[in-house]
C-alpha positions in Angstrom: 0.0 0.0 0.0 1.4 3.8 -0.8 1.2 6.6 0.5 -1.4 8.1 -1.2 -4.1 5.1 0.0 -2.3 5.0 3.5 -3.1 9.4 3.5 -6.9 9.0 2.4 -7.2 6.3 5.1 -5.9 8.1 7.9 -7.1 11.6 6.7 -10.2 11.9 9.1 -8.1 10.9 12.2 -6.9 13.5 14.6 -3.0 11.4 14.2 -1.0 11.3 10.6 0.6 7.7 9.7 4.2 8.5 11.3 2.1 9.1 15.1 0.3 5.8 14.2 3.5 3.8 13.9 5.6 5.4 16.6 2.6 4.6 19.0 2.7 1.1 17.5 6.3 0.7 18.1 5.8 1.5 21.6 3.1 -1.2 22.1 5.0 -3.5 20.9 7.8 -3.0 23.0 5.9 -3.1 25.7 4.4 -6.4 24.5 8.0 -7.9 24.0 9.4 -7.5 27.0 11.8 -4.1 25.8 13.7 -6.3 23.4 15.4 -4.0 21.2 16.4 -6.7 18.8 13.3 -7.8 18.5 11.7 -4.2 17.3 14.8 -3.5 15.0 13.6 -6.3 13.0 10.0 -5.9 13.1 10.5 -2.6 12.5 13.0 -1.8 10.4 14.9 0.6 13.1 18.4 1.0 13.4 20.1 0.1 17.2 19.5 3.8 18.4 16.0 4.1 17.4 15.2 0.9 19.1 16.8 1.3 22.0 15.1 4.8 22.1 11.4 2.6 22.3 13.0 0.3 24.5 14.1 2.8 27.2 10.9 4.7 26.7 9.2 2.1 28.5 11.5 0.7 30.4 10.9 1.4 34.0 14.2 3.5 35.2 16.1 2.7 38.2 14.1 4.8 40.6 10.9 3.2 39.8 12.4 0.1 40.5 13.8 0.7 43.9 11.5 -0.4 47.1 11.0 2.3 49.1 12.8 2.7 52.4 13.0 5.4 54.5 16.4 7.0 55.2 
């Protein structure tokens, strides 16, 4: 499918094409445990752009510490 059909499709949504794949990325990382190998070939990316996805929802340290008082 081109772009042209892939335009009229999205056309009445409030998101353009590039929105609805970056959003998809991020769902799938999330459903592959982070695996940036994984969405590099899924997705075409290159090893920065996937690790970019896979650090975006990836909790960071601090969320991952318990909580103890000092």
């Amino acid at each position: 499918m081109g772009t042209f059909w892939m335009d009229r499709l999205v056309k009445d949504l409030p998101v353009g094409v590039d929105r609805l794949r970056q959003d998809r990325i991020l769902e799938e990382a999330l459903a592959s445990g982070a695996d940036p190998l994984h969405l590099a070939h899924v997705f075409s990316l290159g090893a920065k752009a996937s690790l970019r996805y896979t650090s975006a929802v990836s909790p960071s340290d601090a969320e991952q510490a318990p909580n103890t008082p000092r």
